[in-house]
Phi, psi and omega in degrees: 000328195266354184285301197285335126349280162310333164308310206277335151327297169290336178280321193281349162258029174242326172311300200298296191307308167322313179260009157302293202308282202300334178269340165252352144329299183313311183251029182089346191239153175247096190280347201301099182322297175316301164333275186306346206260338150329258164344314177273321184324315188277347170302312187288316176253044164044042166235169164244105169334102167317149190309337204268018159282319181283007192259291185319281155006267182358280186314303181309298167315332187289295182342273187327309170296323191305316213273334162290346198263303188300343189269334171301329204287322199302305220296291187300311175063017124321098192296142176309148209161161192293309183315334150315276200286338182282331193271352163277339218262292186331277279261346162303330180262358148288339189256333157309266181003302187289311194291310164334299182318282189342287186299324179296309176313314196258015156263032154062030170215184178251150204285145182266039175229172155281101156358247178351286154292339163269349186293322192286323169303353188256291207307319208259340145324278233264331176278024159254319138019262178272358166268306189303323181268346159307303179312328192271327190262303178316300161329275171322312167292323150313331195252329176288310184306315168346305197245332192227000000 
């Protein structure tokens, strides 16, 4: 269980990050989670900060959704599916969007992206999000029957 946990932890923010990256290559912008998140930190205690706080950060908030994706799948006793992990994967990325709000309030500044596209880039984030770790527990799990 702490195995397909950690995979699927590292796989589903290493996804989610990716394809932040790759979507402000495209449009120019900088959604890059870590990056920004570097930044307002050090905006909120007036320092200035290494990227590998925001790696961190990052990382850790992944830990927290996964652990909320799981505990709804327990809650719900819904079978897992892809169509699953996309509608939790929104709804993670509605509670990222907020958690944004939050941290801009309160270092008292405005996000240095357009909003509006990156809030939909956060929504489209987090369902590749809950499908890599949906993927990961499928995987994995496939792979134990397999073998034992």
């Amino acid at each position: 269980m702490l195995s397909t946990l950690f995979l699927a932890w590292i796989a589903a923010t290493t996804c989610m990050t990716g394809f932040s990256y790759v979507i402000s290559t495209i449009l120019n912008e900088n959604f890059k989670e870590p990056v920004l998140l570097t930044d307002l930190l050090g905006k909120v205690f007036h320092v200035k900060l290494p990227i590998w706080v925001g790696w961190l950060v990052h990382y850790v908030t992944g830990i927290l959704f996964l652990v909320l994706l799981i505990a709804a799948y327990s809650l719900t006793n819904v079978a897992i599916s892809v169509l699953w992990g996309i509608i939790f994967g929104a709804i993670l990325g509605g509670i990222g969007i907020m958690m944004w709000k939050g941290l801009y309030k309160v270092a008292n500044t405005d996000p240095p992206t357009h909003t509006r596209v990156f809030h939909l880039q956060l929504i489209i984030a987090h369902i590749f999000f809950g499908m890599a770790a949906i993927g990961v527990e499928r995987c994995y799990d496939a792979y134990l029957k397999m073998w034992l």
